[in-house]
DSSP file (Angstrom, degrees, kcal/mol; ACC not computed):
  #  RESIDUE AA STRUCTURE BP1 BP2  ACC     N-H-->O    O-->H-N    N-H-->O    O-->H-N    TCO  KAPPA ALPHA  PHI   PSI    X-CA   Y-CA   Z-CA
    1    1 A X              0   0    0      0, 0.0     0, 0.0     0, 0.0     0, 0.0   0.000 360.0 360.0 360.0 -63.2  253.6  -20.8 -202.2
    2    2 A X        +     0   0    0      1,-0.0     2,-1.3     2,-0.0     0, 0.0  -0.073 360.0 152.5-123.4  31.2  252.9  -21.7 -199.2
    3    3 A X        +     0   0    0      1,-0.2    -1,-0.0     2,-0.1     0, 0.0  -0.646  15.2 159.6 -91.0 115.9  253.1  -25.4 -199.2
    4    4 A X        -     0   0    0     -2,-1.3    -1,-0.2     2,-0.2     3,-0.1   0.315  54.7-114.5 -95.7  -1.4  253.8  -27.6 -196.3
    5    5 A X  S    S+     0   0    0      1,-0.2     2,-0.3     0, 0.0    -1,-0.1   0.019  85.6 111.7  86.1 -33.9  252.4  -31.2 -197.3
    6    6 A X  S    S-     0   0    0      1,-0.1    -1,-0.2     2,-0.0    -2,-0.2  -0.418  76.0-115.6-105.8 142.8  249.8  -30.9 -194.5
    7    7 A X        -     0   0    0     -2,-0.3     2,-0.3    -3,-0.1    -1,-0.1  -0.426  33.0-161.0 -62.7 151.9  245.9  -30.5 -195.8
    8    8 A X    >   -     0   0    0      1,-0.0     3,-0.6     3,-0.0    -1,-0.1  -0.833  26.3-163.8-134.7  97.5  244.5  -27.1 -194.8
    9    9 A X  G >   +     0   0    0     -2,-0.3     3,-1.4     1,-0.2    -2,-0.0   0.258  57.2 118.5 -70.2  18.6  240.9  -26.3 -194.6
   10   10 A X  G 3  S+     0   0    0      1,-0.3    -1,-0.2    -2,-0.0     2,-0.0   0.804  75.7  49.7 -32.3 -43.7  241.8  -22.3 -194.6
   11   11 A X  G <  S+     0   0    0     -3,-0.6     2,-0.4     2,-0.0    -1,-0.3  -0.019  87.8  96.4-112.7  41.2  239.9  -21.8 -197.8
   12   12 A X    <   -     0   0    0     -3,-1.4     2,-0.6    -2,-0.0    -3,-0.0  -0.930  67.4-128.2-124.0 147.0  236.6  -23.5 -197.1
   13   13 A X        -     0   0    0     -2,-0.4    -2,-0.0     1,-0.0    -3,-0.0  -0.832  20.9-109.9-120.5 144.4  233.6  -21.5 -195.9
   14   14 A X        -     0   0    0     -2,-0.6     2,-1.0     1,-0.1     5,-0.1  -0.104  54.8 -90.9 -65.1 111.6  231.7  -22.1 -193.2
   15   15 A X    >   -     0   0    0      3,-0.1     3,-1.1     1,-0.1    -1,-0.1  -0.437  20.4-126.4 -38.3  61.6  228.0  -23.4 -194.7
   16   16 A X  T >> S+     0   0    0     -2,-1.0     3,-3.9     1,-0.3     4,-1.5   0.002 113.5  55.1 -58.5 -62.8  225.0  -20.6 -195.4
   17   17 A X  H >> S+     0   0    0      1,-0.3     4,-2.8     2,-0.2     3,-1.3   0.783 111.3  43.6 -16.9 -69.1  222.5  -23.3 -192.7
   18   18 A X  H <4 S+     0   0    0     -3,-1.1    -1,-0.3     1,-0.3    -2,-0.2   0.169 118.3  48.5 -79.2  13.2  225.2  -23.0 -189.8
   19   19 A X  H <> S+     0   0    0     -3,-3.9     4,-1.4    -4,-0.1    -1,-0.3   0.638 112.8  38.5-100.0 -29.4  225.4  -19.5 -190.6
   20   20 A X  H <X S+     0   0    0     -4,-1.5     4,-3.4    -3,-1.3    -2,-0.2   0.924 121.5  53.4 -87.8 -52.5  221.8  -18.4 -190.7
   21   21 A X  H  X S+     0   0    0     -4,-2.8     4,-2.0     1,-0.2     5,-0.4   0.958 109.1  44.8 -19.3 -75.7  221.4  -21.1 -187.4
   22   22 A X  H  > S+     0   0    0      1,-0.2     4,-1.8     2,-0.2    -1,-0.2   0.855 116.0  45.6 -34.2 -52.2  224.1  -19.7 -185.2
   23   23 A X  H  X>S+     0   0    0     -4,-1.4     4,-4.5     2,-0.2     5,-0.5   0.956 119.1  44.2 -67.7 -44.9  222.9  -15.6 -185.9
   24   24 A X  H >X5S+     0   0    0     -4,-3.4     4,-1.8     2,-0.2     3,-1.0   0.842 109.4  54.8 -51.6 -81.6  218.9  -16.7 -185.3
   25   25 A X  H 3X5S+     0   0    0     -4,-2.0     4,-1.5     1,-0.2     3,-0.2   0.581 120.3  41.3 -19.5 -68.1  220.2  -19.0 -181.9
   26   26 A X  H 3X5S+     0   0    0     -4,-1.8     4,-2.7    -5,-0.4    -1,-0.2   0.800 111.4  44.7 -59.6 -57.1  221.5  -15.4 -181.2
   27   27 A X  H <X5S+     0   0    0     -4,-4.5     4,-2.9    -3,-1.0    -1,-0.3   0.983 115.5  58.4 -42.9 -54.4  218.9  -12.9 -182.2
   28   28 A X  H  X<S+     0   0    0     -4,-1.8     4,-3.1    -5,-0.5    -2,-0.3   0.927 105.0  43.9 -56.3 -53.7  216.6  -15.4 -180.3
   29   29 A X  H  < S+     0   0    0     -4,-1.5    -1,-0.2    -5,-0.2     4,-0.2   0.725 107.6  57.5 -54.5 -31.1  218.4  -15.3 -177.0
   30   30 A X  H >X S+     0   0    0     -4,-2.7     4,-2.7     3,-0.1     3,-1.3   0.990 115.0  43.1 -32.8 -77.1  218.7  -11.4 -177.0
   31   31 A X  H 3X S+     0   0    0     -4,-2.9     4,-2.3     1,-0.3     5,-0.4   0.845 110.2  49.8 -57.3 -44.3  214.9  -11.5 -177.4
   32   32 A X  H 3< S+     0   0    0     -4,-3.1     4,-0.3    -5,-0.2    -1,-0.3   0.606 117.7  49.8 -77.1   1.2  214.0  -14.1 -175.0
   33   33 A X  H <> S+     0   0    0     -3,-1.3     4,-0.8    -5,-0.3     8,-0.3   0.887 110.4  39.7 -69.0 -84.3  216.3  -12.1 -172.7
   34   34 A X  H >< S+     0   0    0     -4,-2.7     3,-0.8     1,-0.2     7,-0.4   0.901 120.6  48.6 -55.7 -52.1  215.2   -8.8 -172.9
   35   35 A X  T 3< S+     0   0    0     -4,-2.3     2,-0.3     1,-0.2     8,-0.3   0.983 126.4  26.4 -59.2 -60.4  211.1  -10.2 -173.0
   36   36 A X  T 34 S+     0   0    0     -5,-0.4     2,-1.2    -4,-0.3    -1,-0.2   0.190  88.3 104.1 -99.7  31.1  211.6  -12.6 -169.8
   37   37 A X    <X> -     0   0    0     -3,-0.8     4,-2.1    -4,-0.8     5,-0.5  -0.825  60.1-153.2-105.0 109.7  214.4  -11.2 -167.7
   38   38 A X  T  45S+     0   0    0     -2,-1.2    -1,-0.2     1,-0.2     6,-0.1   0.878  94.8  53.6 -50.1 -30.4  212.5   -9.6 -164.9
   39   39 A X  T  45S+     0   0    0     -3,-0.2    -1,-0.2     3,-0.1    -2,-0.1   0.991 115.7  40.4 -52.9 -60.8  215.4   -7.1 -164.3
   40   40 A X  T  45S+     0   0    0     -7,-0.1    -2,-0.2     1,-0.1    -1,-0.1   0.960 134.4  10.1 -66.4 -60.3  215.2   -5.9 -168.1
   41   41 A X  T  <5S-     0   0    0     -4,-2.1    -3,-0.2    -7,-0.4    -2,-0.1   0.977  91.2-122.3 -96.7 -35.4  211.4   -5.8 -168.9
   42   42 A X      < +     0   0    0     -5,-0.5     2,-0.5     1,-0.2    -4,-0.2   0.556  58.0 143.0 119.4  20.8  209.8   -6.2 -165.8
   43   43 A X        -     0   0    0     -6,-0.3     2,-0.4    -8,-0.3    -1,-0.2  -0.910  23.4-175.0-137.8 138.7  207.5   -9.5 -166.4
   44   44 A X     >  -     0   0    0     -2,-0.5     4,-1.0     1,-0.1     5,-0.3  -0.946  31.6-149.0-133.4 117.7  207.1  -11.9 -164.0
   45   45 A X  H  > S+     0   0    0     -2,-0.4     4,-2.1     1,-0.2     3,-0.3   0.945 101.5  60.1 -58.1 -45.7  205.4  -15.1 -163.9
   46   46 A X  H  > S+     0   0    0      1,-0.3     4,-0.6     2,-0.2    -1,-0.2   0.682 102.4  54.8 -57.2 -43.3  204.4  -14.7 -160.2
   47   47 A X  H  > S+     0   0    0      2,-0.1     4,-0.7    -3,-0.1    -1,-0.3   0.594 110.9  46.8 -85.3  -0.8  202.3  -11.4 -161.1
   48   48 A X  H  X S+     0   0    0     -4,-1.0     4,-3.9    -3,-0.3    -2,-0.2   0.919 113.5  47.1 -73.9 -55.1  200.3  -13.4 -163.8
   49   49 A X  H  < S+     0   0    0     -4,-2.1    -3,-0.2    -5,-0.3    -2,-0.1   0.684 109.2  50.0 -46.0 -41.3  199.8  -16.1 -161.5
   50   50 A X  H >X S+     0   0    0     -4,-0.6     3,-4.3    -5,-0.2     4,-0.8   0.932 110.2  58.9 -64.9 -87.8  198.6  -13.7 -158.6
   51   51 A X  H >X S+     0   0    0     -4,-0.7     3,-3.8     1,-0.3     4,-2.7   0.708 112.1  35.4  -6.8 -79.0  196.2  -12.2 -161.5
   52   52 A X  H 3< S+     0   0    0     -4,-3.9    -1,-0.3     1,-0.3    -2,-0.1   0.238 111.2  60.5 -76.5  33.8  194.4  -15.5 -162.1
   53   53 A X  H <> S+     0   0    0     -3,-4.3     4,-1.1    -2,-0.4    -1,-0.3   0.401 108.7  42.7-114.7 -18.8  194.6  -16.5 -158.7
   54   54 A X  H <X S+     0   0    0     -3,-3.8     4,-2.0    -4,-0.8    -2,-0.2   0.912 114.2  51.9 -94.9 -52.2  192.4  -13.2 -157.8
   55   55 A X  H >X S+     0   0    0     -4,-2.7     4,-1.0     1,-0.2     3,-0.9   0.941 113.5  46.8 -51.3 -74.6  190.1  -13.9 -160.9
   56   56 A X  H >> S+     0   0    0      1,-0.3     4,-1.8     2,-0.2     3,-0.5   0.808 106.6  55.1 -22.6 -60.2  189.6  -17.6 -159.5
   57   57 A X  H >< S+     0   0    0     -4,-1.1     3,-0.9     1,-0.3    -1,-0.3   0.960 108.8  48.6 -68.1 -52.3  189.0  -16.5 -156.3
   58   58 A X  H << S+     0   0    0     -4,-2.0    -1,-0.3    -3,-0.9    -2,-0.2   0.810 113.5  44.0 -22.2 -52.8  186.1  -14.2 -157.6
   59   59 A X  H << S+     0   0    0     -4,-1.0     2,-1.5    -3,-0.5    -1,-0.2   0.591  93.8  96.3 -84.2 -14.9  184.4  -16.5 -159.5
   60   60 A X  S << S-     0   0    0     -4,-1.8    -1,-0.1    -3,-0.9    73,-0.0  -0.585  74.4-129.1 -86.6 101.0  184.7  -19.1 -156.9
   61   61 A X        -     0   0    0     -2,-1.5    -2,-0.1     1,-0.1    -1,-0.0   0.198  10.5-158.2 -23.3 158.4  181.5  -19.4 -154.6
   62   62 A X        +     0   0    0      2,-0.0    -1,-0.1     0, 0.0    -2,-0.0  -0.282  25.0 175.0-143.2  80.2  181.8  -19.4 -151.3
   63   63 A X        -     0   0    0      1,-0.1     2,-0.3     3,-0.0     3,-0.0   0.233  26.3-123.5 -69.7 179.5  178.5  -21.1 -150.3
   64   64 A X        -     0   0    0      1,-0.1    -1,-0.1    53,-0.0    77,-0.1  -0.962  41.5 -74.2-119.0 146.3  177.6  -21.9 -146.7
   65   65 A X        -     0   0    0     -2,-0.3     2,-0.4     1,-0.1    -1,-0.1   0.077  48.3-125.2 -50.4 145.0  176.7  -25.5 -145.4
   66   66 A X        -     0   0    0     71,-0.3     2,-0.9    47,-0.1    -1,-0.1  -0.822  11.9-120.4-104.6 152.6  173.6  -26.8 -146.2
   67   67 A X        +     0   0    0     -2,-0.4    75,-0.1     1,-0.2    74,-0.0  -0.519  53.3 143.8 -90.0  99.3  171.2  -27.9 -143.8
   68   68 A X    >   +     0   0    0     -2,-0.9     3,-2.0    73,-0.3    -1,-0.2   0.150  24.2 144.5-119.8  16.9  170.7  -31.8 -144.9
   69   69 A X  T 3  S+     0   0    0      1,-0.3     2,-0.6    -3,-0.1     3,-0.1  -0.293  81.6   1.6 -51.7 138.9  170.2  -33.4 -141.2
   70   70 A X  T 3  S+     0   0    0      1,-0.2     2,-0.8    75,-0.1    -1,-0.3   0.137  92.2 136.9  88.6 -17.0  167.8  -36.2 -141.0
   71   71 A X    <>  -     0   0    0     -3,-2.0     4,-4.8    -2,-0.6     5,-0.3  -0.455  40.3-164.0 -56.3  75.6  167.3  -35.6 -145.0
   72   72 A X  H  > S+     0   0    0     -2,-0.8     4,-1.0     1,-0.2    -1,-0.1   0.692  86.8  46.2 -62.7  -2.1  167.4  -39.9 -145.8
   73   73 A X  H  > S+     0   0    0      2,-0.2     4,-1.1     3,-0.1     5,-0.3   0.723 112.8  47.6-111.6 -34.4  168.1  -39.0 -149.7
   74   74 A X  H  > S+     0   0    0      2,-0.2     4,-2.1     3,-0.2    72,-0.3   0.843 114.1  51.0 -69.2 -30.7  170.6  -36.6 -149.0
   75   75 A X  H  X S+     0   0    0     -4,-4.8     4,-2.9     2,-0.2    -2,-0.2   0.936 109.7  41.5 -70.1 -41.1  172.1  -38.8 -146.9
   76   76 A X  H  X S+     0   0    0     -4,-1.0     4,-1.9    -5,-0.3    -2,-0.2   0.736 107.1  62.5 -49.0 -36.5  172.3  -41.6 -148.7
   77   77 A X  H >X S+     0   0    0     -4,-1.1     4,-1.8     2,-0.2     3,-0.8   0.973 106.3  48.7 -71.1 -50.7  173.4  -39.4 -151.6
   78   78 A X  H >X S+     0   0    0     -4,-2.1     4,-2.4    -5,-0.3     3,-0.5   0.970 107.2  58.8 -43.5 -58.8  176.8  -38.4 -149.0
   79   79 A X  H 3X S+     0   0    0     -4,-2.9     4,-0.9     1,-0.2    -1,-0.2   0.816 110.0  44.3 -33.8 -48.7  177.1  -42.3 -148.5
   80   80 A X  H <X S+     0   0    0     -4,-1.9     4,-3.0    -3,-0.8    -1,-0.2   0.869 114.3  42.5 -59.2 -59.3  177.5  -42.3 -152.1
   81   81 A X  H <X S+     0   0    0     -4,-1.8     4,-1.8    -3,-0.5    -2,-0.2   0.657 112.5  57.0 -68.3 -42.1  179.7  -39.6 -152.6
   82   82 A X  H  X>S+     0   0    0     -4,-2.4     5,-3.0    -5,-0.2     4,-1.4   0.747 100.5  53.4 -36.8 -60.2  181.7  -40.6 -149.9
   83   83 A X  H  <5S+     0   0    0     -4,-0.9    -2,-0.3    -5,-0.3     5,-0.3   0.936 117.2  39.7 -77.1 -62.7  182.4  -44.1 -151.0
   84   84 A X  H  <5S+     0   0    0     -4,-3.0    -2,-0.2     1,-0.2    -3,-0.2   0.937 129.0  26.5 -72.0 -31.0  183.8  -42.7 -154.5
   85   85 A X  H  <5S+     0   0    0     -4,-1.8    -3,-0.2    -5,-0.1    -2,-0.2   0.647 129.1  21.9-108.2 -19.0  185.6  -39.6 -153.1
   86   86 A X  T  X>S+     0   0    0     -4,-1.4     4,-4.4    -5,-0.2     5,-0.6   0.436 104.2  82.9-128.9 -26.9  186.9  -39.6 -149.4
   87   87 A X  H  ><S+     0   0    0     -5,-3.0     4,-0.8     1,-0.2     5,-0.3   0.898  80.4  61.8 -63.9 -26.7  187.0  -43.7 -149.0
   88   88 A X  H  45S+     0   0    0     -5,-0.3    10,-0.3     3,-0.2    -1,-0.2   0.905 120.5  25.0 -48.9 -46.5  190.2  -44.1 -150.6
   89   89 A X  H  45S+     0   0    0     -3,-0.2    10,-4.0    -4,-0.2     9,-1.4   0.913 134.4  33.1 -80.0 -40.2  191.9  -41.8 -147.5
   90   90 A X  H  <5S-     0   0    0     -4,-4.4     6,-2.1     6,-0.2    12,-0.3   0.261 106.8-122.5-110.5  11.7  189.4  -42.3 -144.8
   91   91 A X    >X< -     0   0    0     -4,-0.8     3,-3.6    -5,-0.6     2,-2.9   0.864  40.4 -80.5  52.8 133.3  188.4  -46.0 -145.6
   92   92 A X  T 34 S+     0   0    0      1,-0.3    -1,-0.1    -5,-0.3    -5,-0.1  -0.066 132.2  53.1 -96.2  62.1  184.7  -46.6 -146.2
   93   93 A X  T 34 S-     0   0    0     -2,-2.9    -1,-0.3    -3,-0.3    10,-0.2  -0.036 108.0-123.1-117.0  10.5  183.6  -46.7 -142.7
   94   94 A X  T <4 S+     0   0    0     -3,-3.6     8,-3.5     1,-0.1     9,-1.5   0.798  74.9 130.5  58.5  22.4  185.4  -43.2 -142.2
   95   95 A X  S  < S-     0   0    0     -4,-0.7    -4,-0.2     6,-0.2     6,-0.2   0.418  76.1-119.2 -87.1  21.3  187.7  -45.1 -139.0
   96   96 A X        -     0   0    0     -6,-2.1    -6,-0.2    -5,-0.4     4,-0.2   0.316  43.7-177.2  88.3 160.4  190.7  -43.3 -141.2
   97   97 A X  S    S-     0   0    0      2,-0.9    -7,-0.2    -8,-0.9    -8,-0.1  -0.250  90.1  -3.0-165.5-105.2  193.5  -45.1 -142.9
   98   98 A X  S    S+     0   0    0     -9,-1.4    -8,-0.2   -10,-0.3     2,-0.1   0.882 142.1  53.9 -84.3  -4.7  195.9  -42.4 -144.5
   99   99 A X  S    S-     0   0    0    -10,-4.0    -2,-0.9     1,-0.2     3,-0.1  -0.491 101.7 -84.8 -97.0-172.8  193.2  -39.9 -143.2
  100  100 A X        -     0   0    0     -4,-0.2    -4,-0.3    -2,-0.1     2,-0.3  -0.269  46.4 -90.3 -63.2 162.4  191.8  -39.4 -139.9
  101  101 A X        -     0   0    0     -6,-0.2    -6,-0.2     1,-0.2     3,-0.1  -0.565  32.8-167.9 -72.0 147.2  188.9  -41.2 -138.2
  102  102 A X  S    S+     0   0    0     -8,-3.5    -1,-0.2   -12,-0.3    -7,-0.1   0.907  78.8  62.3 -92.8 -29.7  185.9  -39.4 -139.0
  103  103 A X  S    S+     0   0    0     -9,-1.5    -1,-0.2   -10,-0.2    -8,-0.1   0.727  71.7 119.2 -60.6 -13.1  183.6  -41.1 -136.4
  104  104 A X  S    S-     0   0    0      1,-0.2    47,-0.1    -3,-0.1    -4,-0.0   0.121  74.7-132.4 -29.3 143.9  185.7  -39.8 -133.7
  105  105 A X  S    S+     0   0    0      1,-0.0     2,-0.3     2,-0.0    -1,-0.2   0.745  97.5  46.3 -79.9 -22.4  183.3  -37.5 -131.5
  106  106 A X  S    S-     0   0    0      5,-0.0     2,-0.2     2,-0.0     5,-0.1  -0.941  74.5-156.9-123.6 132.4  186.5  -34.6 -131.8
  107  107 A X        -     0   0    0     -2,-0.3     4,-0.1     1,-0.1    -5,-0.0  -0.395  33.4-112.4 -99.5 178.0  188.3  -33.8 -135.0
  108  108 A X  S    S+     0   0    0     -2,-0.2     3,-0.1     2,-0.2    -1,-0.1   0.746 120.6  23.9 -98.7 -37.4  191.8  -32.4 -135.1
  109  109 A X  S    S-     0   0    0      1,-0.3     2,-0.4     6,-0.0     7,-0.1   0.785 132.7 -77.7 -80.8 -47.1  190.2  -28.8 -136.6
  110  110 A X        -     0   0    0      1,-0.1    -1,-0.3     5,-0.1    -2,-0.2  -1.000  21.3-113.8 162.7 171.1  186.9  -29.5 -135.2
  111  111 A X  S    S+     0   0    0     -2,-0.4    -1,-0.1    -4,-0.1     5,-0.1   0.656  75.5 106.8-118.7 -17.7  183.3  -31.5 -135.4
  112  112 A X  S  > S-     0   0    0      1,-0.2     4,-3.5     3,-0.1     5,-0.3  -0.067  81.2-111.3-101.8 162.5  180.9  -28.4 -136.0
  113  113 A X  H  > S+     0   0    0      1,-0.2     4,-1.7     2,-0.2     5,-0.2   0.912 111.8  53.2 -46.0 -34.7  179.3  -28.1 -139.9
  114  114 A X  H  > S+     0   0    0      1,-0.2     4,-2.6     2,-0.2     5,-0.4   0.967 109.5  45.6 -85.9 -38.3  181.3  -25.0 -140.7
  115  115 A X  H  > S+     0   0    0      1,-0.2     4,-1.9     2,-0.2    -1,-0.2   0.897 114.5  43.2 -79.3 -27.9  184.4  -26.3 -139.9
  116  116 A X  H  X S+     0   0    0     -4,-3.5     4,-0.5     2,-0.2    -1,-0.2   0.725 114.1  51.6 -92.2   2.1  184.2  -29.5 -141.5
  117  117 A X  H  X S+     0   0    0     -4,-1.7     4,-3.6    -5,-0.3    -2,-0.2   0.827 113.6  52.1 -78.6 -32.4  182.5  -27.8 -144.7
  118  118 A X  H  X S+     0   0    0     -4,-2.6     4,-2.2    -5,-0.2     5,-0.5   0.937 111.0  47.4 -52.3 -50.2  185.9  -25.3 -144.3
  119  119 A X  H  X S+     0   0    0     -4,-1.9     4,-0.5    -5,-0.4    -1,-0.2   0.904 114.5  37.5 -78.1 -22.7  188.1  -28.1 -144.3
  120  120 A X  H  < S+     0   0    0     -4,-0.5    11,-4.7     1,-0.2    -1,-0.2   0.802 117.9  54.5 -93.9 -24.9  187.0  -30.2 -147.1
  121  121 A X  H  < S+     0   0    0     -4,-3.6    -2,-0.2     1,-0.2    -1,-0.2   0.830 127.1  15.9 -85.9   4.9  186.3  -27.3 -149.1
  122  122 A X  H  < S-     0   0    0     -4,-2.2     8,-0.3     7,-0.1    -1,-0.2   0.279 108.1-137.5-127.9  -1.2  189.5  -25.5 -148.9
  123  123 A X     <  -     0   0    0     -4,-0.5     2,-0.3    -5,-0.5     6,-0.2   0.044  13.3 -89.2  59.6-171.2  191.3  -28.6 -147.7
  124  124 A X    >   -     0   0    0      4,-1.3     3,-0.7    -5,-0.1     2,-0.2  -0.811  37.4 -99.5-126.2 156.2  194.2  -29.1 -144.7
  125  125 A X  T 3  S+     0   0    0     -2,-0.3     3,-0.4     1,-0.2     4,-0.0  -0.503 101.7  28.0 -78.2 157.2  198.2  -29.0 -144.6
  126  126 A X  T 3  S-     0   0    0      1,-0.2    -1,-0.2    -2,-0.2     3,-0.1   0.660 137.8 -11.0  65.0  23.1  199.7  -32.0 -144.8
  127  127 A X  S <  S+     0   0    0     -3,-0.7    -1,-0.2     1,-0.4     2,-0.1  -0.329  97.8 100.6 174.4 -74.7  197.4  -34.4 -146.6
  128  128 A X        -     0   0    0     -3,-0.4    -4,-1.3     1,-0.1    -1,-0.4  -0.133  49.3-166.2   0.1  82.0  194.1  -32.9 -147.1
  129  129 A X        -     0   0    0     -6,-0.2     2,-0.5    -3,-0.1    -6,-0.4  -0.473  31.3-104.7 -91.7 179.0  193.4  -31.4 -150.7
  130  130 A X        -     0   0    0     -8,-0.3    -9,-0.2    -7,-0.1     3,-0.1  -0.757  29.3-167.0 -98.2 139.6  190.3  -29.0 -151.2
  131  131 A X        +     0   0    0    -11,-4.7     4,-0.1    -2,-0.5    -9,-0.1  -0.603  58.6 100.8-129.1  71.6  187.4  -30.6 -153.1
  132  132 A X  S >> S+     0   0    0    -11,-0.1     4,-1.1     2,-0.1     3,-0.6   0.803  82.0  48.5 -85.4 -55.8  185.4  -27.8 -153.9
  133  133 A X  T 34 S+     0   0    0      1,-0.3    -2,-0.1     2,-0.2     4,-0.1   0.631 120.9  44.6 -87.3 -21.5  186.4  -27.4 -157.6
  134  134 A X  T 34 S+     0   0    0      1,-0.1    -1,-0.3     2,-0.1    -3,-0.1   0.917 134.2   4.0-102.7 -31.4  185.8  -31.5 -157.8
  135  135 A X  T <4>S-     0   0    0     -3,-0.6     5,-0.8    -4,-0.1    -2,-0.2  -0.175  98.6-149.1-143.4  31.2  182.4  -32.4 -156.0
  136  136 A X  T  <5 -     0   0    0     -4,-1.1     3,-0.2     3,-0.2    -1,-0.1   0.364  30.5 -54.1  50.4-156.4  181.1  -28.8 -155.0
  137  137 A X  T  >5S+     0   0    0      1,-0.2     4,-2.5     3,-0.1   -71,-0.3   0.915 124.3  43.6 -86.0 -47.4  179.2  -27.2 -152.5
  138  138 A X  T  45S+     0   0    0      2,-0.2    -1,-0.2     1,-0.2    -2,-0.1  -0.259 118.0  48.9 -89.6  45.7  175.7  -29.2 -152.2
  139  139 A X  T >>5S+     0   0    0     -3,-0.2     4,-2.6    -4,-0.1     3,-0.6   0.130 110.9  47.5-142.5 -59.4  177.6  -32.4 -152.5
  140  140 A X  H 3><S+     0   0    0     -5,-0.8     4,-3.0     1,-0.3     5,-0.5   0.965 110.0  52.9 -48.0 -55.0  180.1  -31.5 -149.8
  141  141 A X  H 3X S+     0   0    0     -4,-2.5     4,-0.9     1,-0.2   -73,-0.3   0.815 108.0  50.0 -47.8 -26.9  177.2  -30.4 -147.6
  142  142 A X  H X> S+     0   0    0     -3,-0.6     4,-2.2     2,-0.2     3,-0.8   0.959 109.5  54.4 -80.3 -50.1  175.4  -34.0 -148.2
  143  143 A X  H 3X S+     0   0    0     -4,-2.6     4,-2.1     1,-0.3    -2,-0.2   0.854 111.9  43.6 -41.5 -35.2  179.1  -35.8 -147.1
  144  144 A X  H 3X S+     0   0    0     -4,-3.0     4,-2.2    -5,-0.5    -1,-0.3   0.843 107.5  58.2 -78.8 -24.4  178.8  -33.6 -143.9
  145  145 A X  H <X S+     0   0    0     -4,-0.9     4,-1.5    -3,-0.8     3,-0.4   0.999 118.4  37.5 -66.8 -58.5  174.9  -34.7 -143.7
  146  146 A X  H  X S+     0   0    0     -4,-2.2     4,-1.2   -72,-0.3     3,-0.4   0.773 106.5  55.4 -57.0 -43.5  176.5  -38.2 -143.6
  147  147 A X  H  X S+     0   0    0     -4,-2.1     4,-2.5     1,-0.2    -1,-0.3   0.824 108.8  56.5 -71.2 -33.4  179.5  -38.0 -141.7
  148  148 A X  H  < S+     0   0    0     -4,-2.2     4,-0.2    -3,-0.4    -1,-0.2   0.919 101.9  56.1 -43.9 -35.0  177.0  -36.5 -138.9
  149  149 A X  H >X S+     0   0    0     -4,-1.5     4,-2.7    -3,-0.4     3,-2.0   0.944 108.1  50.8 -63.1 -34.2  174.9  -39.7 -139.2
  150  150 A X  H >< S+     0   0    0     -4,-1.2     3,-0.7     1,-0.4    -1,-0.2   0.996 102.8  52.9 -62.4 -44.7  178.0  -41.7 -138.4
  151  151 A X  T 3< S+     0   0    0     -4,-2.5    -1,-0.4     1,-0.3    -2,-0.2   0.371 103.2  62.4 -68.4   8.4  179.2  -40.0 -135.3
  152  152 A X  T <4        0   0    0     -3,-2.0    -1,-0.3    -4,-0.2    -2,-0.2   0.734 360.0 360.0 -80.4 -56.3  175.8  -40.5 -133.9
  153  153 A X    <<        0   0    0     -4,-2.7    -2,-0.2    -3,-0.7    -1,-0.1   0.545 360.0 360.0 -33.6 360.0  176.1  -44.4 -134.0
């Protein structure tokens, strides 16, 4: 009847796999639509994010320096602390390398306890990260006990 010579796959059907595939892909992109499209449900990565950024901030002390002046085992303990954590930026004599110098008598924020407990615990633009969450409160306060010692020399 209708034969030309040339093969014709007309009368083959299309496999049940690549059938079930294609309509899931499809069902599935409808759904990951409608769930994550902010327009459509309303859900936002950026208010989750906020969320646990408010719990964090709750749970997250916010101690005040501690007073370790003249303290030779708390100092020593900063020396310590120092040498594993801030000597990599600030080289470990604190004259700065990719950080600032620390003996300097004047910081670029400031010299006084609170501000250099501010700055390491919440950290600086442009270089700086915050090392609360990594070496704490009383450990930062013993780094400041030390960095004092230096700027004395």
């Amino acid at each position: 009847m209708h034969d030309s010579g040339e093969p014709q796959d007309g009368h083959n059907k299309i496999p049940k796999g690549w059938l079930l595939f294609f309509f899931g892909g499809i069902i599935f992109l409808v759904g990951y639509i409608s769930l994550y499209t902010p327009a459509i449900s309303g859900w936002s990565f950026y208010k989750e994010y906020e969320q646990e950024m408010a719990v964090a901030a709750q749970t997250v002390k916010t101690d005040t320096v501690k007073e370790y002046t003249g303290d030779e085992d708390a100092i020593e303990d900063g020396k310590e602390i120092f040498a594993s954590t801030c000597a990599p930026c600030h080289n470990a004599d604190a004259t700065g390398g990719i950080g600032p110098n620390l003996t300097a008598p004047t910081l670029k924020y400031g010299s006084t306890r609170t501000i250099l407990y501010e700055t390491i615990t919440k950290g600086r633009p442009n270089g700086m990260p915050s090392f609360l969450q990594q070496i704490g409160s009383e450990k930062i306060s013993k780094v400041i006990a030390y960095l004092e010692t230096l700027r004395k020399k």
